[in-house]
N, C-alpha and C positions, 0 to 999 in steps of 0.2 A: 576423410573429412578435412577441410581445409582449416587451417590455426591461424585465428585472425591475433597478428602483433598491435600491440597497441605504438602510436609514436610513437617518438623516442620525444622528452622534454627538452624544454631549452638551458643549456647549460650554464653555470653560474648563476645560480637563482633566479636566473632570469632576467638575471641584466644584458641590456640591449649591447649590441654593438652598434647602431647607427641610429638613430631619430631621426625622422622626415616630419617637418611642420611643412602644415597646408591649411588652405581657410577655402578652399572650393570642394566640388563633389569630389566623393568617395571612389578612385579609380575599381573597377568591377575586376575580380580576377582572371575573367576573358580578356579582358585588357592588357595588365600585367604577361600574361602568356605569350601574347599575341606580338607584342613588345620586345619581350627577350628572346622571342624564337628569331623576330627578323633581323635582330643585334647579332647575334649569337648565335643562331642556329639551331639552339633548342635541341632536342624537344622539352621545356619546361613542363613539370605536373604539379600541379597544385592540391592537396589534401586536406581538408576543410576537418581542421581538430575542434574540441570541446575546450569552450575559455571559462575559467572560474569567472568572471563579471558576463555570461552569456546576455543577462538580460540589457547590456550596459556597452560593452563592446562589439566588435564586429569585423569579420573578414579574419578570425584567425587561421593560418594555414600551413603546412607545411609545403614549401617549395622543394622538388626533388631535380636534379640537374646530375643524368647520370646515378652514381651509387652519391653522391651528395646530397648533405641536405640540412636546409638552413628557416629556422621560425621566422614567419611574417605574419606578426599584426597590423592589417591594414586600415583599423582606425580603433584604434585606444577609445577606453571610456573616458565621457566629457574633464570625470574630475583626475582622470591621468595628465588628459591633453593639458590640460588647465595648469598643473604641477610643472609637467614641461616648459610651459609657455613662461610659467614664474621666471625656473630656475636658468633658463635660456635667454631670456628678456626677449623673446621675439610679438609678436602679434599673431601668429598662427592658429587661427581658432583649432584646429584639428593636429592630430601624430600619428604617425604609424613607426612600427619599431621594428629592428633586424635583428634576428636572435640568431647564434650562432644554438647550435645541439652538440651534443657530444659526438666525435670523430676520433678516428684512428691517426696516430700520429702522422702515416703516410699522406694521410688524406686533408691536413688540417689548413695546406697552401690553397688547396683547392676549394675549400668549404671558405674561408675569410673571400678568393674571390667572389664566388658566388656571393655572400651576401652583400660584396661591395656592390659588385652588380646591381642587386633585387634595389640597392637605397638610390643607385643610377636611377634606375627605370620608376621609383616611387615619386624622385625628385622632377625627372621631366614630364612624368605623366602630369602632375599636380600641379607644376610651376615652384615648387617649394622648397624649404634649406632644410638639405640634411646635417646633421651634428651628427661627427665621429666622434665617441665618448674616448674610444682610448687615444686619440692623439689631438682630443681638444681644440677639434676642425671645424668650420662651416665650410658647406660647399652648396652653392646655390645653382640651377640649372646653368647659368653661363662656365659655371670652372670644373662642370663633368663634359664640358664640349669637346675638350680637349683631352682629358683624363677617362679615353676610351676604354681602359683594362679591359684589352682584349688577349694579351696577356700578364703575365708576372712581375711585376717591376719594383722593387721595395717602397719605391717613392710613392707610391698611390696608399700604401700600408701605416708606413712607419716614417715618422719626422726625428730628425735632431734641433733640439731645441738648446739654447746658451741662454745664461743669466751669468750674472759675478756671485761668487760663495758671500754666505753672512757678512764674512770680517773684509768684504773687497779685496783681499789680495789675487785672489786667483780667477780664471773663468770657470763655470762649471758648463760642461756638455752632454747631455742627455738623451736617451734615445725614448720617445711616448707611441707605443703601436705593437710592442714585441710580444706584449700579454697578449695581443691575437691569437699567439702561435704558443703561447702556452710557457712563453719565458720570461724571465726577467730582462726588465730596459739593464741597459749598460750605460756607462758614463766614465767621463776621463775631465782630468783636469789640467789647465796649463798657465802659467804665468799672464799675469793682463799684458795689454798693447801689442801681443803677438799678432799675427791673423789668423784669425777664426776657419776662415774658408776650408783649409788642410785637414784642420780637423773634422768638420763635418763631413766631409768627403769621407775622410779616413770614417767615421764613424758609420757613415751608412752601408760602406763597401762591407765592412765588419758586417751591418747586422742584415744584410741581405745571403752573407756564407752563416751564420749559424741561424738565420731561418731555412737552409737548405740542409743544413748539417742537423736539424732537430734540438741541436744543444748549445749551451753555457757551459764553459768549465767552472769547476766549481771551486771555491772559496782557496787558494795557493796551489790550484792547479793549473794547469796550461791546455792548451786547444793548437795544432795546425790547422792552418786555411793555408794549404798551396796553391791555389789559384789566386791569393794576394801576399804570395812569399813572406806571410807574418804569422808569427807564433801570438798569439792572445794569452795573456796570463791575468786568473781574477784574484784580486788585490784585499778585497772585502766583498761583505756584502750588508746593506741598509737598505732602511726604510725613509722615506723624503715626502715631502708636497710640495706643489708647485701651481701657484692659481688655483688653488681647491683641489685639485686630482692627486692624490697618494699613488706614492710609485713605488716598487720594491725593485733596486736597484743592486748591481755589481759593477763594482769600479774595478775597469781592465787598462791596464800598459798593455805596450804591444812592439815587437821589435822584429826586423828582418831574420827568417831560417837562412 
């Protein structure tokens, strides 16, 4: 007798990784498929789960790509979308949301693309602006034109973001995208009137090796990256906000092996 598995749930209680506002039809999940098989190659499956607002939402699914697999609500109930639309300021009468599930750490590069993917193909099917929740992004059909992710590139993921610290003495630099992958953002701090640019560089090269590496070191420990001949050491660790998004953060120096 065959043992039917139930899904698996989406991770994080269910908080989205991506929101697509749209105010036209409801793209059909033959569509969706039909989409990222000719992008991508496919073969996309779509599995049509049980939503607690059944009578109210619609098109919940599980997208499978591969052993991956990532929640798509393909239109939220009215008084979700509506919450959206508040907290986003947009005009979008409708939403759909990209849920990451639970995955094996191996597998966790693979599952953020895919649903960067799924919020691509949400975004141009509809005409509409997705919102990356963890790096506090819009991206509307003209700027996934270019941002093909047809592979791995940190920059489609994770941004470094600078502000000046409370008392203005210092810059602060921050990394918003890392919790995809299941870690803590990083950040560094450096005297004002420097150049910035160095920094972010340095920071992104940083958090594209410990998205490969799986890890942060932890709180006065250290990490090698040899492919960027630097030794990482984390300094602390806090908690911060920045425009409304709470970050759980490690302040890392970093100097040449």
């Amino acid at each position: 007798m065959k043992i039917r598995r139930k899904p698996p749930k989406p991770a994080q209680s269910g908080t989205p990784l991506y929101v697509v506002g749209y105010s036209g039809a409801t793209p059909s999940p033959d569509e969706l498929q039909c989409w990222f098989d000719l992008d991508y190659g496919g073969p996309l499956k779509l599995m049509t789960i049980s939503s607690p607002q059944n009578d109210q939402a619609a098109g919940s699914l599980l997208a499978m790509h591969g052993p991956w697999r990532v929640h798509c609500q393909m239109a939220c109930a009215p008084a979700e979308a509506a919450r959206w639309a508040s907290g986003l300021e947009w005009r979008h009468e409708r939403a759909a949301t990209v849920t990451l599930v639970s995955a094996a750490p191996r597998d966790i590069v693979d599952v953020v693309i895919l649903a960067a993917r799924l919020a691509r193909g949400l975004s141009l099917l509809t005409g509409g602006t997705a919102f990356d929740l963890r790096t506090q992004t819009f991206l509307n059909p003209s700027d996934w034109i270019d941002r093909r992710l047809e592979q791995f590139a940190v920059a489609d993921h994770v941004t470094v973001c600078h502000d000046e610290t409370p008392d203005g003495t210092q810059e602060w630099f921050f990394t918003q995208g890392l919790a995809k992958f299941g870690l803590n953002e990083i950040e560094s701090f450096q005297p004002r009137s420097l150049p910035e640019q160095p920094v972010i560089e340095r920071l992104t090269d940083i958090a594209q090796e410990l998205i490969r590496l799986g890890q942060i070191p932890k709180v006065g420990a250290s990490i090698a990256l040899p492919l960027l001949d630097l030794s990482v050491h984390a300094v602390r660790h806090r908690t911060a906000t920045h425009v409304g998004a709470s970050l759980i953060l490690r302040e890392i120096i970093w100097q040449a092996l």
